[in-house]
C-alpha positions in Angstrom: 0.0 0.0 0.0 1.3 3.4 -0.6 -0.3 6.1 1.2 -0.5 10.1 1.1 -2.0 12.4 3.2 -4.4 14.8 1.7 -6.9 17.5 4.2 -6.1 15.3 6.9 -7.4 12.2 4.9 -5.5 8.9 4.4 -6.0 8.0 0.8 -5.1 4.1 -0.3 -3.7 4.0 -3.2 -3.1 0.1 -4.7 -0.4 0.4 -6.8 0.1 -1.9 -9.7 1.8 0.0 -12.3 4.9 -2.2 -13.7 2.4 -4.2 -15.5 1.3 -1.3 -17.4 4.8 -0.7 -18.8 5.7 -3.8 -19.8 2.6 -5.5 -20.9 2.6 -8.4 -18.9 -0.6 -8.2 -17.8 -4.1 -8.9 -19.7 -5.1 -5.4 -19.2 -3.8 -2.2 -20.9 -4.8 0.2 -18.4 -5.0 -0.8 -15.0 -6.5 1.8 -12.6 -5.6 1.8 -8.9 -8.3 1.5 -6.5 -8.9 4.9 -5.3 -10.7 7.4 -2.7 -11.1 9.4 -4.4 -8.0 10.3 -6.5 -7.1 7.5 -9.4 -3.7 7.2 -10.2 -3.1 5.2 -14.1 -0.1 4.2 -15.6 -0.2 4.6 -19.6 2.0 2.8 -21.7 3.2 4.8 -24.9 0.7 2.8 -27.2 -2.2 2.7 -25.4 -2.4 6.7 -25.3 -5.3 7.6 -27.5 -6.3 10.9 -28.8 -8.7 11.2 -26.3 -6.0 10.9 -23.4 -4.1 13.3 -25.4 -7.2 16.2 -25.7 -7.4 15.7 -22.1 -4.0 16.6 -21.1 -4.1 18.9 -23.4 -6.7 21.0 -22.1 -5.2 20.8 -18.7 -1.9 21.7 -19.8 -3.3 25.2 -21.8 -5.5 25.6 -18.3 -2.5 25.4 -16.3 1.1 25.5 -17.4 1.7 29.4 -17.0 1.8 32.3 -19.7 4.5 34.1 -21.9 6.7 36.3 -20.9 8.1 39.8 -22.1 10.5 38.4 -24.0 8.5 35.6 -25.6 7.8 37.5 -28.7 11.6 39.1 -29.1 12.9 35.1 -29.7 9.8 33.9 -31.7 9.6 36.6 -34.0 6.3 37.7 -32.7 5.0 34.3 -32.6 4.1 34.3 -28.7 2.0 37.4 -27.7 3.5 38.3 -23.8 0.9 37.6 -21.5 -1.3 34.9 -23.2 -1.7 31.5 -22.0 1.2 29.0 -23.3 -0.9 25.9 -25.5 0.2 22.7 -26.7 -2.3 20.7 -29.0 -2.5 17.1 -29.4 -0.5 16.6 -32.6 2.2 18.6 -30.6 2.3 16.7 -27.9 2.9 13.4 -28.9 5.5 14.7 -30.9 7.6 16.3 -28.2 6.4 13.8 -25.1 5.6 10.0 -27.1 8.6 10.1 -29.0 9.7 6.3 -28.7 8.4 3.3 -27.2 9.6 3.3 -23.7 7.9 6.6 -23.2 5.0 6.6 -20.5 2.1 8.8 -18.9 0.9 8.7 -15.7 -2.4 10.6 -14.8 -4.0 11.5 -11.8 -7.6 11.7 -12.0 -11.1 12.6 -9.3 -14.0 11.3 -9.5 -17.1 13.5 -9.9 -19.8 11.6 -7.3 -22.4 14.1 -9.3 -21.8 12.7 -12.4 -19.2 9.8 -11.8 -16.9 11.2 -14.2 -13.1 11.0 -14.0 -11.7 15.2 -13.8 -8.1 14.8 -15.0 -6.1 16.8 -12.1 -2.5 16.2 -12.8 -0.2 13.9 -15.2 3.5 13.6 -16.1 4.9 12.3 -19.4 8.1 10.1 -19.0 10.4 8.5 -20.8 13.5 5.6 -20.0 16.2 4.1 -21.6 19.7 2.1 -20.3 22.2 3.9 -18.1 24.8 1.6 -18.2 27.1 3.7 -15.8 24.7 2.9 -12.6 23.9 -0.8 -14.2 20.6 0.0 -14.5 17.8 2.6 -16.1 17.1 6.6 -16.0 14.0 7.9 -16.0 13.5 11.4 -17.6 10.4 13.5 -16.3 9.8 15.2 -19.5 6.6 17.3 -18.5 4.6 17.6 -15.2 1.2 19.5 -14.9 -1.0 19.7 -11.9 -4.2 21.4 -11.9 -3.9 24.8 -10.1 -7.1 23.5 -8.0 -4.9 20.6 -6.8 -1.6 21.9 -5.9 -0.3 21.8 -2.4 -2.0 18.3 -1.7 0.9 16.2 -2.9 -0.4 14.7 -6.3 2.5 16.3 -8.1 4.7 13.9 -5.6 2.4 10.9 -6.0 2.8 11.2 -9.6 6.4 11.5 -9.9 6.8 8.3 -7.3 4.7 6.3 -9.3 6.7 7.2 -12.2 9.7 6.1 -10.8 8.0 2.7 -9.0 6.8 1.7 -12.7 10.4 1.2 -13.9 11.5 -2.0 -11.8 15.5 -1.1 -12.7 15.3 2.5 -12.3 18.4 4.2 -10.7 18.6 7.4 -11.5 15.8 10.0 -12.5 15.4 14.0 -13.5 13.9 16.4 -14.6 13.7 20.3 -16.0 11.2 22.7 -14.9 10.8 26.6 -14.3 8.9 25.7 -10.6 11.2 25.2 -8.0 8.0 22.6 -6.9 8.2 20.3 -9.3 12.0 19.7 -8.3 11.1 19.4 -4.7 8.3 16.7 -5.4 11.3 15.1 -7.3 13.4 15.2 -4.3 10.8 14.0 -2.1 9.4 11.2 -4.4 13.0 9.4 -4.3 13.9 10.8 -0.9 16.5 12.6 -1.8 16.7 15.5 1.2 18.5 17.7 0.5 19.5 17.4 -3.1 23.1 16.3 -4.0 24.8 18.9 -6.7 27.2 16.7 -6.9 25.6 14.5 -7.8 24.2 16.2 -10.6 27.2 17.9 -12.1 28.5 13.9 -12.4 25.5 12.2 -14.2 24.5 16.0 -16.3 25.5 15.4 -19.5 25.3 11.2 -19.8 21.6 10.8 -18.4 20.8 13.6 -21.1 22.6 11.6 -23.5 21.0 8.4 -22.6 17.6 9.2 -22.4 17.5 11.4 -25.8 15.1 13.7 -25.3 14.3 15.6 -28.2 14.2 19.2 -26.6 17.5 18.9 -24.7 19.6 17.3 -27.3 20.8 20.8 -28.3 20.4 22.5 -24.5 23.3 24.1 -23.0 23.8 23.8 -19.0 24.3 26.8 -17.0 25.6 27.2 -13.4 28.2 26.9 -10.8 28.2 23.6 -10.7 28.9 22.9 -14.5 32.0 25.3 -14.5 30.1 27.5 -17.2 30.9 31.4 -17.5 29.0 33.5 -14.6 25.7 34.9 -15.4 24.0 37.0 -13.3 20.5 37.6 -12.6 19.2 41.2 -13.2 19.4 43.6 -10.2 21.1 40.9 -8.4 24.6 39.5 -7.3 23.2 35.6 -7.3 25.2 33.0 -9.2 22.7 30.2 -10.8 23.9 26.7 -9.9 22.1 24.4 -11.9 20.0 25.4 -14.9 19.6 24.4 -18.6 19.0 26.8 -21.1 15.7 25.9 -23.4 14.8 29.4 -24.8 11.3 28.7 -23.0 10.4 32.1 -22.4 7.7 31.8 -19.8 6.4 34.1 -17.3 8.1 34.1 -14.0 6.4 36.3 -11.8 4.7 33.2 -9.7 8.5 31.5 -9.8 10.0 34.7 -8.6 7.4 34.6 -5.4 7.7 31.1 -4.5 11.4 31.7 -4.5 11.8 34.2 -2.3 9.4 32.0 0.4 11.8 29.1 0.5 15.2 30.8 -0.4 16.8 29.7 3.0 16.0 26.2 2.3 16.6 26.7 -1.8 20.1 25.3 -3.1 19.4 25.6 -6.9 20.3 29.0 -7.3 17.8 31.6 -9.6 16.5 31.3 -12.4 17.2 33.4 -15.8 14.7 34.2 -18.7 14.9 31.6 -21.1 16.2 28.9 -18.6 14.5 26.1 -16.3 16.4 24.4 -13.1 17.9 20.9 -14.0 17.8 18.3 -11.9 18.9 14.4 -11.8 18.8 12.4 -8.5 19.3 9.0 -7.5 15.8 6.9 -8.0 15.9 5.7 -4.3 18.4 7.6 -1.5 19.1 5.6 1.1 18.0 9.0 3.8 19.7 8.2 7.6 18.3 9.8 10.8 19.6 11.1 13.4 18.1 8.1 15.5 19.5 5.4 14.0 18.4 1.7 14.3 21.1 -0.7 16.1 23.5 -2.5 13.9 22.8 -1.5 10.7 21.2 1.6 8.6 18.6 -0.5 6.6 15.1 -1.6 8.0 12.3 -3.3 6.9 9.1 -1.9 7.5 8.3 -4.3 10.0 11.2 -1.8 11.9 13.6 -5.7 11.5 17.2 -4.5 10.2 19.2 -6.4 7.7 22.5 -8.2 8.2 24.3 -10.0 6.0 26.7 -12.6 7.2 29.3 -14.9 5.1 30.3 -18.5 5.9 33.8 -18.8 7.8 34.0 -22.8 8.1 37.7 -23.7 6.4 35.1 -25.9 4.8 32.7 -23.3 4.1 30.7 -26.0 2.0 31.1 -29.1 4.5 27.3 -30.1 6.3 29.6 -32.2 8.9 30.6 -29.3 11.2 28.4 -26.6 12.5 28.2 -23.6 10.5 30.2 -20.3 11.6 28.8 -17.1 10.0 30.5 -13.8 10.1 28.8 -10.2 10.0 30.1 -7.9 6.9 31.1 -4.4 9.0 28.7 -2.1 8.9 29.6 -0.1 5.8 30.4 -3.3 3.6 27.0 -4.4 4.8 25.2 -1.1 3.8 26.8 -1.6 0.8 25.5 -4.8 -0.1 22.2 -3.9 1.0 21.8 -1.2 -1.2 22.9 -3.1 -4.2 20.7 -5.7 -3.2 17.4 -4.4 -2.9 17.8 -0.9 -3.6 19.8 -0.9 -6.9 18.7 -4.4 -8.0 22.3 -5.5 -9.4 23.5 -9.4 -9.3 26.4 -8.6 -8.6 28.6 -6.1 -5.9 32.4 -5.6 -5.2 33.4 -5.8 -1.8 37.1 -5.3 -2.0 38.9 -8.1 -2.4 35.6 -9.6 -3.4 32.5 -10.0 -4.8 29.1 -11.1 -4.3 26.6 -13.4 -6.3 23.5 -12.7 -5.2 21.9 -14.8 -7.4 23.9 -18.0 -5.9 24.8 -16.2 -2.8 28.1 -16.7 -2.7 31.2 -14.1 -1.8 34.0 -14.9 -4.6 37.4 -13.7 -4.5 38.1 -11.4 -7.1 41.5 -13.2 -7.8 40.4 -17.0 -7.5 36.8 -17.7 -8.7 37.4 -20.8 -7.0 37.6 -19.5 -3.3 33.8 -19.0 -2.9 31.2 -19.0 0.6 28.0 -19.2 0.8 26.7 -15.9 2.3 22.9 -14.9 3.9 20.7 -12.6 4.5 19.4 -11.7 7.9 16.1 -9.6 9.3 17.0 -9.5 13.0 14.9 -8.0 15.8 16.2 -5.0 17.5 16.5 -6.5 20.2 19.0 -9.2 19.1 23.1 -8.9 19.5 22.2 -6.5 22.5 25.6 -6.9 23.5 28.8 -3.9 23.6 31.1 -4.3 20.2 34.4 -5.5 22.6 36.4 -4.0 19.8 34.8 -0.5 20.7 34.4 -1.2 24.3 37.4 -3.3 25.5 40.7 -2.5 24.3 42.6 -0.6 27.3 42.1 2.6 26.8 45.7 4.2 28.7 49.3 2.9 29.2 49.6 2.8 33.0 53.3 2.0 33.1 54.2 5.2 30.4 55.0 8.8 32.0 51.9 10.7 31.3 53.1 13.6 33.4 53.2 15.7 30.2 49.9 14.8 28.7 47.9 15.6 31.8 46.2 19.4 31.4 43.6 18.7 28.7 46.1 18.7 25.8 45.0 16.2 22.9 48.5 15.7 21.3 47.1 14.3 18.1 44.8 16.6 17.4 47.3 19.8 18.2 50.0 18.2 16.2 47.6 18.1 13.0 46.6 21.8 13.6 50.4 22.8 13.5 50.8 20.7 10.5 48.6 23.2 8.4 49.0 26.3 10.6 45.7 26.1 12.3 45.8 28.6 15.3 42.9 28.0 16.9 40.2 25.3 16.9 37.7 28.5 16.8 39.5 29.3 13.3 38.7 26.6 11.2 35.7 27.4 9.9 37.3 29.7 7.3 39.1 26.3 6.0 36.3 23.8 6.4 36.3 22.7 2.7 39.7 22.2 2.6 39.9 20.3 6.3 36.9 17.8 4.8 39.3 17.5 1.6 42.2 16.5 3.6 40.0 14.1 6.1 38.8 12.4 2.2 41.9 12.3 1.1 43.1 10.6 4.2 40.5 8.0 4.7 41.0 7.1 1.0 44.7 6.6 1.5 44.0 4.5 4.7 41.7 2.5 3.4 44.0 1.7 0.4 47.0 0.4 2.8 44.4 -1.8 5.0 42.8 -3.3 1.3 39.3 -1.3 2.3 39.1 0.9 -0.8 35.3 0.2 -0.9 34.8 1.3 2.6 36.5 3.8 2.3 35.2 5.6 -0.8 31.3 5.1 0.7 32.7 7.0 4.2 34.4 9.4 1.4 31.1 9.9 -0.2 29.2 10.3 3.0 31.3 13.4 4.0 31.5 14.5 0.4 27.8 15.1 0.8 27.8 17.6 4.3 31.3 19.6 3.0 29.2 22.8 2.2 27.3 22.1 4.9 27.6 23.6 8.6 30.1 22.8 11.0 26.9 20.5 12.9 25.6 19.1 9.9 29.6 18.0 9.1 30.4 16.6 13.0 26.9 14.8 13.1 28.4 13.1 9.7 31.7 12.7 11.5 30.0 11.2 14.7 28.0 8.5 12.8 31.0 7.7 10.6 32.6 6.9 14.1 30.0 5.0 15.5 29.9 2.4 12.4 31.7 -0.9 12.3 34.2 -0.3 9.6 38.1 0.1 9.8 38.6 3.9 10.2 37.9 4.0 13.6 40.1 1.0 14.4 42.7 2.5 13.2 42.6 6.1 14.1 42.5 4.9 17.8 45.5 2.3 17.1 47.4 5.2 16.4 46.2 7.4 19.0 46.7 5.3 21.8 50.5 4.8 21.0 50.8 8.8 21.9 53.5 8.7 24.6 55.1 4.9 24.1 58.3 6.2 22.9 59.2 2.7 21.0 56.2 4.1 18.6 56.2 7.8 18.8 57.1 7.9 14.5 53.9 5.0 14.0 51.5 7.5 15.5 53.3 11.0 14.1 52.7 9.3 10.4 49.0 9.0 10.6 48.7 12.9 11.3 48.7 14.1 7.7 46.1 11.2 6.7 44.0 10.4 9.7 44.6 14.2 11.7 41.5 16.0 9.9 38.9 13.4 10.4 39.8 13.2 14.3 40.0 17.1 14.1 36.6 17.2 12.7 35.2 14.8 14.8 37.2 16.5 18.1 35.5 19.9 17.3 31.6 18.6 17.2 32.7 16.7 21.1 34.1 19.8 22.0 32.1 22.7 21.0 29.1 22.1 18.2 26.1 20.4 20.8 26.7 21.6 23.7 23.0 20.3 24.9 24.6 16.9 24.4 27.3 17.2 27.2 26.6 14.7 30.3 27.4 14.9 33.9 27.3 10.7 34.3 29.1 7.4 36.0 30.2 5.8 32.8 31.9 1.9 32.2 34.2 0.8 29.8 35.5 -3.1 30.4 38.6 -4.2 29.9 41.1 -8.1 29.4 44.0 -6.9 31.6 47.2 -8.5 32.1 48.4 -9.1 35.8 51.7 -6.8 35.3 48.3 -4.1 34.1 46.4 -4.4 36.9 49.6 -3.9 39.4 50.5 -1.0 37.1 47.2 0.3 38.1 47.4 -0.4 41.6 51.0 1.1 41.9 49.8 4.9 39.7 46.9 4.9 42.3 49.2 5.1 45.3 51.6 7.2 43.2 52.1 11.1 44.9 51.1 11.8 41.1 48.2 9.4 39.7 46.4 11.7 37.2 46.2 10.2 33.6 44.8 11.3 30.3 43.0 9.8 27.0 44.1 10.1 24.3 42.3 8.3 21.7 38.4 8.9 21.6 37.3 6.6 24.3 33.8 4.9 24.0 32.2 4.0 27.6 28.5 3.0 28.1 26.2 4.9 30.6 24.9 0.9 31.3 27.4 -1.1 33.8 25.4 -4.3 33.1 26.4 -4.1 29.5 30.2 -3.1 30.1 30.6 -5.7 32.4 29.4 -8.9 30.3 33.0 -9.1 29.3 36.6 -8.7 30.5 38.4 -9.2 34.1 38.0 -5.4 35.0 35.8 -2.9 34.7 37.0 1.1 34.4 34.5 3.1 36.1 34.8 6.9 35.3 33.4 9.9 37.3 32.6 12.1 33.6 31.8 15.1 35.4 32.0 18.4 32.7 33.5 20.9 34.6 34.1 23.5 31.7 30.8 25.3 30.6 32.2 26.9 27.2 33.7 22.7 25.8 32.5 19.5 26.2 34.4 16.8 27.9 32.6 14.1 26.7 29.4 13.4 24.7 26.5 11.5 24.6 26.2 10.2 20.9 23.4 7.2 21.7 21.4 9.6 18.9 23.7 9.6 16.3 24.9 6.0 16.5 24.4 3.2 14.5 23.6 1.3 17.9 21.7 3.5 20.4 21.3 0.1 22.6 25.0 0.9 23.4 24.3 4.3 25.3 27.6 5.4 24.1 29.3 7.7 25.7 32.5 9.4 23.8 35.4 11.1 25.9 37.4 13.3 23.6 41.1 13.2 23.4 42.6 14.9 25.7 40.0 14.4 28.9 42.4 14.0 32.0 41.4 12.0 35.1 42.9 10.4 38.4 42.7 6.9 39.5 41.8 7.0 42.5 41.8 3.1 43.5 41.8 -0.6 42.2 39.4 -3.0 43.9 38.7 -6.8 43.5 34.9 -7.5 43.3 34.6 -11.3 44.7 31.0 -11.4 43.5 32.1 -11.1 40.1 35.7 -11.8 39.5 36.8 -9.2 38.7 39.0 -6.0 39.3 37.1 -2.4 39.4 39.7 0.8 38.3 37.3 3.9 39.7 38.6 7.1 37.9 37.7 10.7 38.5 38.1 13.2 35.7 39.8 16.4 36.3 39.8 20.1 35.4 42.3 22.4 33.8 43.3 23.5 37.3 43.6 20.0 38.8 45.6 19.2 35.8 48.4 21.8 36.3 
């Protein structure tokens, strides 16, 4: 069922509309069963001349009227001011133009005379794109009866027009209504829209669809490098336009512009130009509230996991199977080739999977295959702490930390001095090029560790906040964290060497490439949410050594036993869950002390697993340990810690 909301009605809408594309089904025209807006899916041969008189009349009602300078490029042609018409003959020319072209009408029914009003319709058309492995879909008219708009038929028409081509992967439009590219964005959930995105796939979805009145069209704006054009009486650059010589009124354009400009990203529009837009068929949106374990859900609220087959004998039934989980990116990855873009077939690295046999095959040996599966788990399930998140010991008892106590975060000063940074204040001035660096960096770690896949999907994530604010860019940075993937593994390796001499160069080389994401992610913990700062007993667990524990012991007794982090420390606000493994258990006092900087954060909101109740101490948070106990109950030693201020520290 798909379902809209219209004067605080739920309308059903039964969609069976593939059928009406590709003819295999016994009807031509198959209505969906409405109350009381009917939504039909035309295939190009089945629109008659009757259709074609109705849209018609609609469009001449509806579309919008010449403008001054209509008659100046049609050699007095278009009178300013009148109505712009399209007759039938005309518009099966410019919208029926091949055989993968469809319409899809909206339509109420009169309960006076039970007759069908046409109140909206968009002509489309399709064709390979062989670059996404799949099809594009081009909008190439949309009209909604001015009675109608505002009530979401222009958005139910474009989703059905996307839902009618099984493949489709990418889909656009042009249009002289910033509405039309809004329904577009919410019909494939695309909030907000990616420019990026557009400048990449421009020119080849043009190319691939063929569509007769942009085979000549010239784009304009910022984001397609083209010469600057102003608008009149104003100092606006246009971003993303095409220029059709369509010389339309824009009075009503002009209005609606100025209402959503804070919230607008395609830039104004010139005379003789409409906006262009191409976005992916289906985004993949994430909130802020994430569901545990993995970023895609069914709608029963079940996530997906996909696991792969470790047996040596993956194909033996004599031993018990052993399945591991994909990380979290790889598995979003797989996901969204899986049901989202359709494909038989995804690299994972070193790697690929068959989904039609479902099998992972090495990219290198065809013979080294394992079966893989696909999971829908409860949220309840794997309700346990990730122990490579939550375990590894987070200081170096035995090291001198004299020098690190005082709230300096080592790593994250020495990649400020490495590009001149004076100030964590500053660096908004060189955001774009700090998000640059961070890509760069990821890209280059992930190529040492053989993750290029994961790492050019977390590239892509921050590629899409980078002109963004500094929130929008440390929520990115924060959820980045919080995934499964080998970036944060890392980063932390290298951050907890800081102050073991025998590794001092390991951790100094990572500065250039991993430095700008921890910078990023540092100045959201520090300063961006204040609201989320905590005052809370937090746990961490810990496999300690003997020789650790006495270490432990011996600093707490010490005239001097003040300490510091300096990695980003994950703890959980639930004991219960910190202490399911380990032999200790390091229970820290988190106490913010500073009102102007947060010590530590809680990011339960923006993780992948909000079951966790993470809690993240930044780099540089300094503490005392204040005693080692043994708890007989549970086996196991208890490290209490107290965090300190600035003027405990010195």
């Amino acid at each position: 069922m798909y379902y809209t909301k219209r004067k605080n009605r739920r309308i059903s809408i039964n969609r069976q509309l593939a059928a009406t594309i590709d003819g295999s089904r016994r009807h031509n025209i198959e209505l969906a069963s409405v109350n009381p807006i009917s939504y039909t899916c035309i295939r190009c041969s089945f629109v008659t001349d009757q259709i074609l008189e109705r849209c018609s009349i609609l469009f001449n009602n509806n579309y919008g009227i010449w403008g001054d300078d209509a008659p100046l490029h049609s050699n007095n042609a278009l009178k300013a001011g009148t109505r712009v018409k399209l007759e039938i003959k005309r518009l099966r020319e410019m919208m029926l133009f091949n055989d993968r072209c469809f319409l899809v009408i909206g339509e109420i029914r009169s309960f006076d005379n039970n007759q069908f009003e046409l109140i909206g319709y968009t002509f489309c058309t399709s064709a390979k794109y062989d670059r996404l492995n799949g099809d594009a879909i081009w909008i190439t008219q949309l009209v909604v009866s001015a009675s109608y708009r505002g009530q979401g038929v222009a958005g139910t028409l474009l989703s059905m027009a996307k839902n009618s081509i099984a493949d489709a992967v990418i889909i656009g439009l042009v249009s002289s209504h910033p509405h039309a590219v809004i329904a577009l964005s919410n019909a494939c959930n695309c909030i907000p829209i990616d420019l990026k995105f557009i400048a990449d796939h421009a020119e080849d979805v043009i190319r691939a669809c063929h569509v007769p009145y942009l085979s000549q069209a010239q784009l304009v704006g910022s984001i397609f490098n083209s010469q600057p054009l102003l608008t009149e009486n104003n100092n606006q650059q246009p971003v993303s336009l095409v220029k059709t010589d369509f010389f339309v009124d824009h009075k009503e354009v002009l209005a609606v512009l100025e209402h959503i400009r804070d919230r607008w990203i395609l830039g104004p529009l010139l005379d003789g130009h409409e906006f262009f837009a191409v976005l992916p068929a289906t985004c993949v949106r994430h909130s802020k509230t994430r569901s545990s374990g993995s970023s895609f859900q069914t709608k029963a609220g079940k996530r997906i996991e996909w696991f792969w087959k470790s047996n040596d004998n993956p194909f033996s039934n004599e031993e018990s199977a052993e399945w591991n989980r994909y990380s979290d990116v790889e598995n979003t990855i797989i996901e969204e080739a899986f049901s989202t873009l359709k494909k038989t077939h995804v690299i994972i690295d070193d790697y690929h999977i068959d989904f039609e046999h479902r099998v992972q095959i090495a990219n290198d040996d065809k013979t080294k295959q394992r079966p893989i599966k696909r999971v829908e788990m409860n949220k309840e399930e794997g309700g346990r702490l990730r122990e490579a998140r939550f375990m590894p010991n987070p200081i170096v008892p035995s090291s001198s930390f004299h020098d690190l106590v005082g709230l300096r975060k080592i790593f994250i000063d020495s990649f400020m001095k490495s590009i001149d940074l004076k100030s964590v204040n500053d660096w908004e001035k060189r955001k774009y090029e700090i998000v640059e660096k961070a890509k760069l960096g990821i890209l280059h770690e992930g190529q040492l560790v053989g993750k290029q896949c994961e790492a050019k999907w977390i590239v892509e994530q921050l590629e899409k906040v980078k002109d963004k604010t500094k929130k929008d860019i440390g929520e990115c940075c924060v959820y980045i964290y919080t995934l499964e993937s080998f970036l944060y593994k890392i980063l932390n390796h290298a951050m907890r060497l800081i102050g073991d001499i025998d590794h001092e160069n390991s951790w100094q080389s990572k500065i250039e490439t991993l430095g700008p994401f921890a910078f990023l992610l540092y100045y959201y913990l520090s300063y961006e949410n204040l609201t989320h700062r905590t005052n809370t007993t937090v746990y961490r667990g810990a496999q300690l050594t003997d020789e650790m524990i006495a270490a432990y012991q011996h600093v707490a007794r010490s005239k001097d036993p003040r300490r510091s982090f300096q990695a980003f420390t994950s703890c959980s606000r639930n004991r219960a869950k910190a202490e399911q493994f380990g032999n200790a258990l390091f229970v820290l006092n988190a106490e913010n002390r500073i009102s102007y900087r947060t010590l530590n954060m809680d990011i339960s909101a923006l993780s992948t697993y909000p079951d966790e109740e993470e809690i993240l101490i930044r780099p540089g948070r300094s503490f005392k340990i204040e005693r080692v106990e043994f708890d007989k109950t549970k086996n196991k030693h208890i490290i209490y810690l107290t965090s300190i201020s600035t003027s405990d520290a010195n």
